[in-house]
PyMOL CGO cylinders between C-alpha atoms (Angstrom):
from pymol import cmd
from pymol.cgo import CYLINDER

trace = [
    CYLINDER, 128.48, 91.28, 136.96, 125.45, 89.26, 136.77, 0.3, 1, 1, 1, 1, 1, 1,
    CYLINDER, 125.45, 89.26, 136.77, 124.94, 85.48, 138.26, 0.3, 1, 1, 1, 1, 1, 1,
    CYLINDER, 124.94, 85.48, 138.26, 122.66, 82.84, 136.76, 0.3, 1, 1, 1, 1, 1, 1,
    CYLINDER, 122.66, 82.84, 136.76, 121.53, 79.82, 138.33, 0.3, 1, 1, 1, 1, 1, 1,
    CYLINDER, 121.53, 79.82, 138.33, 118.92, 77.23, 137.09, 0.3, 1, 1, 1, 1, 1, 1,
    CYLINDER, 118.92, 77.23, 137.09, 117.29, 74.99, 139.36, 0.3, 1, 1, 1, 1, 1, 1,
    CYLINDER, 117.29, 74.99, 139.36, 114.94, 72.49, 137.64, 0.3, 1, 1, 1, 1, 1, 1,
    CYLINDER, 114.94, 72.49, 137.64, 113.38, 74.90, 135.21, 0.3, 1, 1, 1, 1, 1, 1,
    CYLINDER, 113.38, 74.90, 135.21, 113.40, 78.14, 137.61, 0.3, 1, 1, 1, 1, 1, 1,
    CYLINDER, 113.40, 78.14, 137.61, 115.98, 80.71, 136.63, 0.3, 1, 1, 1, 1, 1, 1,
    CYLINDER, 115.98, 80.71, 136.63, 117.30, 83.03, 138.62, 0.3, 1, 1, 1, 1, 1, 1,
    CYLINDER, 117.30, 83.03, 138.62, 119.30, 85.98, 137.57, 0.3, 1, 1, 1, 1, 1, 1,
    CYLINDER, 119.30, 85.98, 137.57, 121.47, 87.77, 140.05, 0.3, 1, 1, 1, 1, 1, 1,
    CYLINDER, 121.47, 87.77, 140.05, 122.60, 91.85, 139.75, 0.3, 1, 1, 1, 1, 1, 1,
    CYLINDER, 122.60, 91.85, 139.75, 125.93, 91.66, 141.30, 0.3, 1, 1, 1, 1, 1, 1,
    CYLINDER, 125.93, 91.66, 141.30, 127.45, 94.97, 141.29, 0.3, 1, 1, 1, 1, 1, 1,
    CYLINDER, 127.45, 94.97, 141.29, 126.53, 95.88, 145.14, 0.3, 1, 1, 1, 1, 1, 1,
    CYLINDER, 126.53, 95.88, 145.14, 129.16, 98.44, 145.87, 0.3, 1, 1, 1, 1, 1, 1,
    CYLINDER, 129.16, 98.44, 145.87, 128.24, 100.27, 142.85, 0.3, 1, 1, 1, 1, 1, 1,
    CYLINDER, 128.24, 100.27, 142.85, 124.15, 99.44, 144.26, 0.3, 1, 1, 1, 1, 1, 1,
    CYLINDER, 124.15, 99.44, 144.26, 123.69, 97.45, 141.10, 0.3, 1, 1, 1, 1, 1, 1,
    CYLINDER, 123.69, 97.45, 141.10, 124.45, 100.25, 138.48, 0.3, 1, 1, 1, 1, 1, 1,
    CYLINDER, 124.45, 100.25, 138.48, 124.10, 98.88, 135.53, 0.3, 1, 1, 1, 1, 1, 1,
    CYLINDER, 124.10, 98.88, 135.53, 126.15, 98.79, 132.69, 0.3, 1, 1, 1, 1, 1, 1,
    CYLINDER, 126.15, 98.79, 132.69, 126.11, 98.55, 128.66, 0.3, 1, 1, 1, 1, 1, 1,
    CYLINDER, 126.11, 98.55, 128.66, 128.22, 94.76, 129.70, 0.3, 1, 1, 1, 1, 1, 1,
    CYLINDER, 128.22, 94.76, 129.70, 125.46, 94.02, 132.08, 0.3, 1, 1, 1, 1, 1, 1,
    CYLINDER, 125.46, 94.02, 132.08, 122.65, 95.12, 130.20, 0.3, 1, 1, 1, 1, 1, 1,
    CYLINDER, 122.65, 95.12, 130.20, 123.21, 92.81, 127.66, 0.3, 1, 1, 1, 1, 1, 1,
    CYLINDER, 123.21, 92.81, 127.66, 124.36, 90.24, 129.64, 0.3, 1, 1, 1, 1, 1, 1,
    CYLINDER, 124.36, 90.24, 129.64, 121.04, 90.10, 131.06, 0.3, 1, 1, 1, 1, 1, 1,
    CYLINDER, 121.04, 90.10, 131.06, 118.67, 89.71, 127.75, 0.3, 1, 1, 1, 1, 1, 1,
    CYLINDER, 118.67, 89.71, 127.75, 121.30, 86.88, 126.64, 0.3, 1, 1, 1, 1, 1, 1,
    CYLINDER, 121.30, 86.88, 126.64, 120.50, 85.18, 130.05, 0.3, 1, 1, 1, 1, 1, 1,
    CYLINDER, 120.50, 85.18, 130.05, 116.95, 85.84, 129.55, 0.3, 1, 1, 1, 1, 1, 1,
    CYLINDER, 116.95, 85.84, 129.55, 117.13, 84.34, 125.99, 0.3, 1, 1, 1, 1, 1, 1,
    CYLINDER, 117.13, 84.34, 125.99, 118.68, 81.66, 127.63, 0.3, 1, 1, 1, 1, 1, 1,
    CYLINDER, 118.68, 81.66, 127.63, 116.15, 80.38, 129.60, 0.3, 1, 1, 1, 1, 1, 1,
    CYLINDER, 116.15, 80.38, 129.60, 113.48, 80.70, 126.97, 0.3, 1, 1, 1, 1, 1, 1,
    CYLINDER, 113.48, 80.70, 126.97, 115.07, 78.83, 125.04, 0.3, 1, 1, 1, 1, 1, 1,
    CYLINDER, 115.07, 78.83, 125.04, 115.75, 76.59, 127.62, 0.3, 1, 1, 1, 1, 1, 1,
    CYLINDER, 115.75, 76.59, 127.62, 112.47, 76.04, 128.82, 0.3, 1, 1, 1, 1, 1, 1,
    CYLINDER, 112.47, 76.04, 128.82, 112.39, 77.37, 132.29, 0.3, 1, 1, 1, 1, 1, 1,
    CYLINDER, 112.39, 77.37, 132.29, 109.03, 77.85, 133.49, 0.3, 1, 1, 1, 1, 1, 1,
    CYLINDER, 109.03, 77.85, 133.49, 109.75, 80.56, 135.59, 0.3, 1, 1, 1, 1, 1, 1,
    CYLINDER, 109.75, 80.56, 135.59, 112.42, 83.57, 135.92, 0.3, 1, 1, 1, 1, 1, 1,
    CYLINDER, 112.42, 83.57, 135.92, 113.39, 84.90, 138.96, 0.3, 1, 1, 1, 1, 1, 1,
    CYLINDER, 113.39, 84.90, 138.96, 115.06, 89.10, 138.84, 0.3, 1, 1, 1, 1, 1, 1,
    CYLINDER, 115.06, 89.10, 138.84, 116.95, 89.72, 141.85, 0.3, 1, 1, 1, 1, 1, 1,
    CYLINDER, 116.95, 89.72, 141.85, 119.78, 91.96, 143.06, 0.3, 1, 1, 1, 1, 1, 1,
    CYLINDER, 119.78, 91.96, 143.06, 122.48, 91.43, 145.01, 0.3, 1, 1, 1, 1, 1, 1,
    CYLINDER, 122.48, 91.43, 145.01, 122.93, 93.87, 148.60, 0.3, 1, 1, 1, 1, 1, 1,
    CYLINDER, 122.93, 93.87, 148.60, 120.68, 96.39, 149.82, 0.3, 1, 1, 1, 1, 1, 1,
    CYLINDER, 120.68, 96.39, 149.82, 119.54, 98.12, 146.35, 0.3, 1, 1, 1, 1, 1, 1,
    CYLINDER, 119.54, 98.12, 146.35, 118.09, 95.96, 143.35, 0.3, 1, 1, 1, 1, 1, 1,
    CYLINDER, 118.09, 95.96, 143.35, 119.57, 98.94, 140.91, 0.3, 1, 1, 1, 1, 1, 1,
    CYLINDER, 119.57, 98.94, 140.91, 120.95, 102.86, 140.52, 0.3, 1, 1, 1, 1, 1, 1,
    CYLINDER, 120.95, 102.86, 140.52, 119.78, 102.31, 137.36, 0.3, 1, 1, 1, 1, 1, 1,
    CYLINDER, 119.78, 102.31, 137.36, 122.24, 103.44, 134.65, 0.3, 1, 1, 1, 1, 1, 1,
    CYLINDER, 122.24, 103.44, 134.65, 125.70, 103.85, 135.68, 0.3, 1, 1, 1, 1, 1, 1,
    CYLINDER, 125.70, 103.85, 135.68, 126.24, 107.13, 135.88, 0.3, 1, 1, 1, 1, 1, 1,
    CYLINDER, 126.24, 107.13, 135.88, 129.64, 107.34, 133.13, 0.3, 1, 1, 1, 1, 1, 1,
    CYLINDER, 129.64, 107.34, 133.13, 128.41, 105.40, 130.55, 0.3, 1, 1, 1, 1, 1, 1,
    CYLINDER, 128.41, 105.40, 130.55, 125.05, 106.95, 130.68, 0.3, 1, 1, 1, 1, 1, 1,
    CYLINDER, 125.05, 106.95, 130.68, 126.84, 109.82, 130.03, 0.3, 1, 1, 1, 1, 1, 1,
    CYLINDER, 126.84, 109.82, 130.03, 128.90, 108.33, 127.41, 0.3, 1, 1, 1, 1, 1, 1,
    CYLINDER, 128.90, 108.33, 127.41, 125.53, 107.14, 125.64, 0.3, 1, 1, 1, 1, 1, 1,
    CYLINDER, 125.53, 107.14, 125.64, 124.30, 104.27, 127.44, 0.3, 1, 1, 1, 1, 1, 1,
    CYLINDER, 124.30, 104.27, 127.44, 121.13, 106.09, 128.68, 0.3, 1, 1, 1, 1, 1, 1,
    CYLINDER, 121.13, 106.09, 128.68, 119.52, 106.06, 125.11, 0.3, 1, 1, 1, 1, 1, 1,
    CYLINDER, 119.52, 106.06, 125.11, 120.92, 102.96, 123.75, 0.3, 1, 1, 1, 1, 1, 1,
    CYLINDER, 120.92, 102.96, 123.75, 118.34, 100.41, 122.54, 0.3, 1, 1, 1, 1, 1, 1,
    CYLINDER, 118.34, 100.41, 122.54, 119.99, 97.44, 124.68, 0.3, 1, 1, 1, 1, 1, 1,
    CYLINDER, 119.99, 97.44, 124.68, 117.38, 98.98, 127.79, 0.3, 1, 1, 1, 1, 1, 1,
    CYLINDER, 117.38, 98.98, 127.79, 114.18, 98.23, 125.53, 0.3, 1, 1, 1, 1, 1, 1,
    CYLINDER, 114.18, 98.23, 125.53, 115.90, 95.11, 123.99, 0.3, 1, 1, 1, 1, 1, 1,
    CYLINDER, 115.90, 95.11, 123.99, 116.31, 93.39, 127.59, 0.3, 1, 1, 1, 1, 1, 1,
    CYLINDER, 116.31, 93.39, 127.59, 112.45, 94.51, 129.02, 0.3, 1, 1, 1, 1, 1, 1,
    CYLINDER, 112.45, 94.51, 129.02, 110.83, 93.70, 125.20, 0.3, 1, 1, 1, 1, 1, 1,
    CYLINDER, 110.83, 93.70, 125.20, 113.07, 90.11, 126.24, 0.3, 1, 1, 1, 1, 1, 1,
    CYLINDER, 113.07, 90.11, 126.24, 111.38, 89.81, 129.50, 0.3, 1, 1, 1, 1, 1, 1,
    CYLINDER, 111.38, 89.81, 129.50, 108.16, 90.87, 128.65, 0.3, 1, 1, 1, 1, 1, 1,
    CYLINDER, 108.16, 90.87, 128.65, 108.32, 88.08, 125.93, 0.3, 1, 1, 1, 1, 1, 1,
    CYLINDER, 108.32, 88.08, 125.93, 109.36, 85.04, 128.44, 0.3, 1, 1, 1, 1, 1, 1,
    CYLINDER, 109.36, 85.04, 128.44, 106.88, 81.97, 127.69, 0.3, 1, 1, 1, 1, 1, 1,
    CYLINDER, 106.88, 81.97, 127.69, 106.73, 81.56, 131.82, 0.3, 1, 1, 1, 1, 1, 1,
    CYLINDER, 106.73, 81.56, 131.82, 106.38, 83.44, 135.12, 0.3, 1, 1, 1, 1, 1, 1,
    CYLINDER, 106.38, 83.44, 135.12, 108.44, 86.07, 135.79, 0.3, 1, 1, 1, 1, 1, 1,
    CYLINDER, 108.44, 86.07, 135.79, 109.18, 87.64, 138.95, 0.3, 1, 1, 1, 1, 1, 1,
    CYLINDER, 109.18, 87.64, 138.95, 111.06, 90.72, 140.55, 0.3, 1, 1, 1, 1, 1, 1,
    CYLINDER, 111.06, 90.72, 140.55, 112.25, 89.42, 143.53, 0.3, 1, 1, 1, 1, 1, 1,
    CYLINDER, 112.25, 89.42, 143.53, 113.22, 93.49, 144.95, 0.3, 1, 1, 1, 1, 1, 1,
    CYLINDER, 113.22, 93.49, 144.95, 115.78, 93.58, 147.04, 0.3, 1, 1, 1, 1, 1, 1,
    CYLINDER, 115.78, 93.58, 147.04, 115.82, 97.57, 147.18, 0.3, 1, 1, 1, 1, 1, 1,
    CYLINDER, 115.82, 97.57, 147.18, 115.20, 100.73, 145.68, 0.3, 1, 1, 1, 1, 1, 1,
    CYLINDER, 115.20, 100.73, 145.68, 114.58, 100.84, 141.57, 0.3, 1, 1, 1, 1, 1, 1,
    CYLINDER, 114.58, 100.84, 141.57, 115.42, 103.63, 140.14, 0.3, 1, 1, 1, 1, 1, 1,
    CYLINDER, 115.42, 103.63, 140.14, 115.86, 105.12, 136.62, 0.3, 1, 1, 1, 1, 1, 1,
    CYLINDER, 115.86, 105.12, 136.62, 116.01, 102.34, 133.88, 0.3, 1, 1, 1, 1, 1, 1,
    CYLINDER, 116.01, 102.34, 133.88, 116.24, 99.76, 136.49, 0.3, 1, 1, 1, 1, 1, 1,
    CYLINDER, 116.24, 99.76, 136.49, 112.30, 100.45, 136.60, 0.3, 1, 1, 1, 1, 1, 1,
    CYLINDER, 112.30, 100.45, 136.60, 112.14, 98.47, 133.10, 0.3, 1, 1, 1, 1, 1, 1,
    CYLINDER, 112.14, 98.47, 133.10, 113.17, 95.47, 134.03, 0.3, 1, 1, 1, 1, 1, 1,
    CYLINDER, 113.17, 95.47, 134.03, 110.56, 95.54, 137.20, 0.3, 1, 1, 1, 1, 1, 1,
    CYLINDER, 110.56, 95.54, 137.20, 107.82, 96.85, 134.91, 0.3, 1, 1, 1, 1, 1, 1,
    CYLINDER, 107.82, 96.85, 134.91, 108.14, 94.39, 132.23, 0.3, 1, 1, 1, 1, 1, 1,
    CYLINDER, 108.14, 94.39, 132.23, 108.06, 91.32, 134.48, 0.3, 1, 1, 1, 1, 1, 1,
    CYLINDER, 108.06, 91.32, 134.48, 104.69, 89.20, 135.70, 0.3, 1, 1, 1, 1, 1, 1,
    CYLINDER, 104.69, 89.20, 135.70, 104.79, 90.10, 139.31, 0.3, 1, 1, 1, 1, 1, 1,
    CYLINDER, 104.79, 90.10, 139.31, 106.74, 92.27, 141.92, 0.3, 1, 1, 1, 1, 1, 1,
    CYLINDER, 106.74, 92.27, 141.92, 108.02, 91.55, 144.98, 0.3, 1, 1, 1, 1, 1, 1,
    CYLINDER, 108.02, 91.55, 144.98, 109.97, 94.35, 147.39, 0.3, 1, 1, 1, 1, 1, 1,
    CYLINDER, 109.97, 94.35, 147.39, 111.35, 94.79, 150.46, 0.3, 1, 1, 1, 1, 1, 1,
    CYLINDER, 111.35, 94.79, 150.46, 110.14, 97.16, 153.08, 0.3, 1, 1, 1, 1, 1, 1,
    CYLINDER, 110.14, 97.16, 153.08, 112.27, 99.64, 152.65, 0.3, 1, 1, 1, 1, 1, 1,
    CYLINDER, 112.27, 99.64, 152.65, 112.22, 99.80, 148.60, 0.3, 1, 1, 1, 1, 1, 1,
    CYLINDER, 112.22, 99.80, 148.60, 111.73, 102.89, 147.10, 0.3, 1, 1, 1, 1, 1, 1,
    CYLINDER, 111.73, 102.89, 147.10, 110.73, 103.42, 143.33, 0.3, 1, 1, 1, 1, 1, 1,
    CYLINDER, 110.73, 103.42, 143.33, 111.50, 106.03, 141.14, 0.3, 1, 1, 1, 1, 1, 1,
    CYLINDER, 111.50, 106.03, 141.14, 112.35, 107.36, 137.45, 0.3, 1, 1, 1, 1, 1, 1,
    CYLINDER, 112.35, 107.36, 137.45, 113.95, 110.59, 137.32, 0.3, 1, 1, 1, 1, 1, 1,
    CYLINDER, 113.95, 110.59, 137.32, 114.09, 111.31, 133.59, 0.3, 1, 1, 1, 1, 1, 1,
    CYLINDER, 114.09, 111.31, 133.59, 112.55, 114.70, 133.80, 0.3, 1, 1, 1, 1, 1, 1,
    CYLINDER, 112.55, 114.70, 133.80, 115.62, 116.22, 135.96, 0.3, 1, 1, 1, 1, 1, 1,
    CYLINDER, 115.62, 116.22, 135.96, 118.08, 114.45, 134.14, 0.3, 1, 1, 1, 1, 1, 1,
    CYLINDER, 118.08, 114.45, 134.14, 116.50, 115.01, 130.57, 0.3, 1, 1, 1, 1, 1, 1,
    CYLINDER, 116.50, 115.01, 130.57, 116.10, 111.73, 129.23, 0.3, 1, 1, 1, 1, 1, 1,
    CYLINDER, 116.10, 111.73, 129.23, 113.21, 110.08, 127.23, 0.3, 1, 1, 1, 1, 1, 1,
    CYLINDER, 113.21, 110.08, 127.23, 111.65, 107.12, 129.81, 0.3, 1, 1, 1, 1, 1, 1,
    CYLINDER, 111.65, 107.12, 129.81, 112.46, 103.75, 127.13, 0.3, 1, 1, 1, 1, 1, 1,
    CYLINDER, 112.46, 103.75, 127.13, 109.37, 103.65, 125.06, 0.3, 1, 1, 1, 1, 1, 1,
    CYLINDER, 109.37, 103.65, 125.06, 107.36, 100.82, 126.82, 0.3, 1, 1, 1, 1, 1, 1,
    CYLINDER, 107.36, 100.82, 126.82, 107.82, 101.89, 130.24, 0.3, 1, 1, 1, 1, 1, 1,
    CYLINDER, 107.82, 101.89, 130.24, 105.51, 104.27, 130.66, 0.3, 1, 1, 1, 1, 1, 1,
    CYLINDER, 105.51, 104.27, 130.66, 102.66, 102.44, 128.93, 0.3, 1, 1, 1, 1, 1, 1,
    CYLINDER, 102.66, 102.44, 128.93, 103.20, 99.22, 131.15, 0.3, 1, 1, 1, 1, 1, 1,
    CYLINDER, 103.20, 99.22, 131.15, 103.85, 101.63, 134.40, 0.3, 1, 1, 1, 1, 1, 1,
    CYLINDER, 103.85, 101.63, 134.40, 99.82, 103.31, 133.74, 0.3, 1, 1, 1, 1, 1, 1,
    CYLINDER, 99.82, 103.31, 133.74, 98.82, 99.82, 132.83, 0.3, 1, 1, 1, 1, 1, 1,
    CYLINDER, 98.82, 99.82, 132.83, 100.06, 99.12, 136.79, 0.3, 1, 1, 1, 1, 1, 1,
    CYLINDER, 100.06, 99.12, 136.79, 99.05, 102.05, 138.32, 0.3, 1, 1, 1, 1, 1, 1,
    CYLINDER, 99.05, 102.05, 138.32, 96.88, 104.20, 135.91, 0.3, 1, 1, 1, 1, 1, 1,
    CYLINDER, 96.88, 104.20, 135.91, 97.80, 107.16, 134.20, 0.3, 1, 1, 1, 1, 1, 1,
    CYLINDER, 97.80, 107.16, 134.20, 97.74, 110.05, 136.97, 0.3, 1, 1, 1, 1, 1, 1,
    CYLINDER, 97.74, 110.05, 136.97, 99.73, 108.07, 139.19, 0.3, 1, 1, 1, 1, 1, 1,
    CYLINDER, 99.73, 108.07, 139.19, 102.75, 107.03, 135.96, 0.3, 1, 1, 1, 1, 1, 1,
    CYLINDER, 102.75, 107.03, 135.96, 102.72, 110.95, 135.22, 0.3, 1, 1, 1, 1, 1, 1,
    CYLINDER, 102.72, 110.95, 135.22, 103.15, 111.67, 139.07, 0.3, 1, 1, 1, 1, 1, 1,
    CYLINDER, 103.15, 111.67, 139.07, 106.26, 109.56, 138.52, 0.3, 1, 1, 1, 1, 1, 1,
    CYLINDER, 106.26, 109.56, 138.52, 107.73, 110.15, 135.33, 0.3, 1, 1, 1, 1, 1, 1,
    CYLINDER, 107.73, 110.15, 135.33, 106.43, 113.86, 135.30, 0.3, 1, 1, 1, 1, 1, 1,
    CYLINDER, 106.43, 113.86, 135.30, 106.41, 115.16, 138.49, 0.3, 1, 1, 1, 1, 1, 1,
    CYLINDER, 106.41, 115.16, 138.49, 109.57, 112.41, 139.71, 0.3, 1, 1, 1, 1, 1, 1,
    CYLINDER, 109.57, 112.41, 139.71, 107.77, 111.18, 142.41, 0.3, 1, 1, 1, 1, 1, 1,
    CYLINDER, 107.77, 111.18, 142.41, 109.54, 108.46, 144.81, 0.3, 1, 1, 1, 1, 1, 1,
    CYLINDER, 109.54, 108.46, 144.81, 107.19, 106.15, 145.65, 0.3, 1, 1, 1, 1, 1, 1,
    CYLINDER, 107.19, 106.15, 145.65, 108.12, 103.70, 148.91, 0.3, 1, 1, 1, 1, 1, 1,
    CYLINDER, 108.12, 103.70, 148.91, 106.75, 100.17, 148.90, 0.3, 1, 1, 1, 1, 1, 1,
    CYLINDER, 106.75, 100.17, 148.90, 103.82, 100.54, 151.12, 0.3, 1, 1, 1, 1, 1, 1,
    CYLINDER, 103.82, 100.54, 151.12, 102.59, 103.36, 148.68, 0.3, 1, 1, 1, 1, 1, 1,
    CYLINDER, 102.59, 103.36, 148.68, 104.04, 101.33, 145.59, 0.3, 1, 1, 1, 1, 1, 1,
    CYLINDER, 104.04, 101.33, 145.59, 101.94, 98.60, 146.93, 0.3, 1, 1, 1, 1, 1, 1,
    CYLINDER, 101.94, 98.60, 146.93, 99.10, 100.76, 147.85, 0.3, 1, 1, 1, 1, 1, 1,
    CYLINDER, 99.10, 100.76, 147.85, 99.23, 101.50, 143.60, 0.3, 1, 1, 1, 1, 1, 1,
    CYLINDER, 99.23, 101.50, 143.60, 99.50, 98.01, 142.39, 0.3, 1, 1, 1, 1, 1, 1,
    CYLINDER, 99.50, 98.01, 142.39, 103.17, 98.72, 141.30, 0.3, 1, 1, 1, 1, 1, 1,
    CYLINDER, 103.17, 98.72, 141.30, 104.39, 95.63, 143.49, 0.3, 1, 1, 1, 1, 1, 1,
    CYLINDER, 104.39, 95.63, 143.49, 101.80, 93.04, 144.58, 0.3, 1, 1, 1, 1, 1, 1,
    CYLINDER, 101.80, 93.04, 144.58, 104.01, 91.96, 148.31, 0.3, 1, 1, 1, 1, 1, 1,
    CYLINDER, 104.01, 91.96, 148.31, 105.85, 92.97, 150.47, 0.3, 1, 1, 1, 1, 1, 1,
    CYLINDER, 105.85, 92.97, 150.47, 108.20, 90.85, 152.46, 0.3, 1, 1, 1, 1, 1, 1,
    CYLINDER, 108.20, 90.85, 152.46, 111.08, 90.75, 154.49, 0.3, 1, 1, 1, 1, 1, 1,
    CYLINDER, 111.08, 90.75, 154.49, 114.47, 90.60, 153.07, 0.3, 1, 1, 1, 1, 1, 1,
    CYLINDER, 114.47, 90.60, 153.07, 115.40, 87.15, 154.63, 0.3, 1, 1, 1, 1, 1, 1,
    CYLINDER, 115.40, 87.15, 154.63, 111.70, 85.82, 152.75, 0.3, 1, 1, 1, 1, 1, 1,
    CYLINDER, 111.70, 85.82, 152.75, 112.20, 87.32, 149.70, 0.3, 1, 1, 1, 1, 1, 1,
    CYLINDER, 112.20, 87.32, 149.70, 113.91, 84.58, 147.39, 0.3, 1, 1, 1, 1, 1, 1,
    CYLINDER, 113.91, 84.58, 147.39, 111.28, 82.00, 149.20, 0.3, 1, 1, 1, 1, 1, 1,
    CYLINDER, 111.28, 82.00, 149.20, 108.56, 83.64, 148.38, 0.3, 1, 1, 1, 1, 1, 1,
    CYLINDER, 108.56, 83.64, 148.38, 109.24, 84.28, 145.12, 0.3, 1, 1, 1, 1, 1, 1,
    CYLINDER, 109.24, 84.28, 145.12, 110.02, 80.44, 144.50, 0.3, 1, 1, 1, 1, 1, 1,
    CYLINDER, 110.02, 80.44, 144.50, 106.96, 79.40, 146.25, 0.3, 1, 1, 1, 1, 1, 1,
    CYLINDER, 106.96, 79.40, 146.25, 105.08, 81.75, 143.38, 0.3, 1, 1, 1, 1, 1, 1,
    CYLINDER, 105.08, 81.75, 143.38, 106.71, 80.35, 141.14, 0.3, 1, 1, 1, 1, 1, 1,
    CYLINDER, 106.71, 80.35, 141.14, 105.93, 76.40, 142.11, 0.3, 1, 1, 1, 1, 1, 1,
    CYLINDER, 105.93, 76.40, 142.11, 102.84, 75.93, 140.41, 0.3, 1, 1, 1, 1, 1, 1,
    CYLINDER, 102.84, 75.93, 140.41, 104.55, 76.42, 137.06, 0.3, 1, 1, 1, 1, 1, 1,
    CYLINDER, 104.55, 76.42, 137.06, 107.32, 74.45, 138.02, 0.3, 1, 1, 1, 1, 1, 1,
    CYLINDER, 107.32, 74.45, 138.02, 104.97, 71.62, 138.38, 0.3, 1, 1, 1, 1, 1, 1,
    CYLINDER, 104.97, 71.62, 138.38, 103.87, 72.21, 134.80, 0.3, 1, 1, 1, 1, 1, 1,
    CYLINDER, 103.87, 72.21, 134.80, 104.48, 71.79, 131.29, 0.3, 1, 1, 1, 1, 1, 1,
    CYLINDER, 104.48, 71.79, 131.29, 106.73, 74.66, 129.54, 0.3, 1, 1, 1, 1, 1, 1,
    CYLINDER, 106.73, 74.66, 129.54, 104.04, 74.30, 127.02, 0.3, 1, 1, 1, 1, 1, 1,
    CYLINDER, 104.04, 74.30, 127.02, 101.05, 74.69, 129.75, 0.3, 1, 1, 1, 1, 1, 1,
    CYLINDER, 101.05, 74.69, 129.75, 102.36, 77.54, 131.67, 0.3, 1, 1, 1, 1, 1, 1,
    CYLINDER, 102.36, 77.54, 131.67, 103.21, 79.47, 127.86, 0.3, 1, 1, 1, 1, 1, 1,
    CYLINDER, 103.21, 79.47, 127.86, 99.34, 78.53, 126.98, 0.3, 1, 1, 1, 1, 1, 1,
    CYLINDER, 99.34, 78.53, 126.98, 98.35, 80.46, 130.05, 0.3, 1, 1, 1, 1, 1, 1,
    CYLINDER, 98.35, 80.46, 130.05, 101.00, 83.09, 130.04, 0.3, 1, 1, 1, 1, 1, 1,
    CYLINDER, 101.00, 83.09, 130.04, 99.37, 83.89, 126.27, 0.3, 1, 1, 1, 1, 1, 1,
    CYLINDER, 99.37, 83.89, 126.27, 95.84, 84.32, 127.86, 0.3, 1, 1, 1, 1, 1, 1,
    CYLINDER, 95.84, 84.32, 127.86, 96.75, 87.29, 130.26, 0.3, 1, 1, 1, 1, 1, 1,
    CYLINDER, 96.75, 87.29, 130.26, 97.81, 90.57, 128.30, 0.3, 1, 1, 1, 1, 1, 1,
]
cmd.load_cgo(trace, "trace")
């Protein structure tokens, strides 16, 4: 339920479950840190996230959270993964990010959205632990008061405010989304895997 294309060195990796608005599951989940392994190992210089429809994800499908999914370690495996990529990576936000979903967008280099994205992490009302480096990289984004306001108090933050926070750094139209988040990335495409890792290393 996930795509992957490469085109010279840029990777992009597809959420394809849009009748289900990109719930993920435990299959998907890993399927995504093997295809972000992938293209380390492979060199890309750049890794486009992306979702498929009007929602980038649910989050957590809703049985096999249930069932266990919500605290398995696969969630910190795939953003420790991303967070770890020797290039750029982008969240090219299709939609609304909710729940775990929110690790994935947190743990890349930038963050694109749509207008009419939404964020939000309900684990207080649903009485689950946020994945443990979420909420350090969501205050490194937006500061503390603003990561409690979400986490805490379950704020839903819509892109304009999101952007307004530092959460995602554009906004653009659905239609320029996947453009613009290969025309970020074509400065490292131009470079060395090796150059764009040097300068990846420089920026905490």
């Amino acid at each position: 339920m996930i795509e992957v294309a490469d085109a010279g060195g840029l990777w992009t990796v597809t959420l394809c479950r849009p009748e289900k608005a990109n719930a993920l599951t435990g299959a998907m989940l890993h399927a995504l840190a093997d295809a972000v392994e992938r293209a380390a190992a492979a060199q890309a210089r750049a890794l486009i996230l992306t979702g498929a429809g009007q929602v980038f994800s649910a989050g957590a499908d809703l049985d096999e959270a249930r069932a266990g999914l919500a605290t398995d370690p696969v969630w910190e495996t795939l953003s420790t993964s991303i967070a770890a990529f020797p290039g750029l990576t982008i969240a090219a936000l299709n939609g609304t990010v909710a729940g775990g979903a929110m690790g994935m967008a947190l743990a890349c280099d930038l963050r694109l959205a749509v207008p009419e994205a939404a964020f939000f992490y309900p684990v207080m009302r649903l009485g689950f632990l946020p994945q443990p480096s979420d909420p350090a990289r969501l205050a490194a984004l937006i500061g503390p008061a603003r990561a409690k306001l979400i986490l805490l108090a379950g704020a839903r933050a819509p892109a304009t405010e999101a952007l307004a926070w530092g959460l995602v750094d554009r906004i653009l139209p659905a239609e320029a989304l996947l453009p613009g988040a290969a025309a970020l990335a074509a400065d490292a495409l131009a470079a060395t895997p090796a150059h764009v890792a040097a300068i990846r290393r420089l920026i905490p």
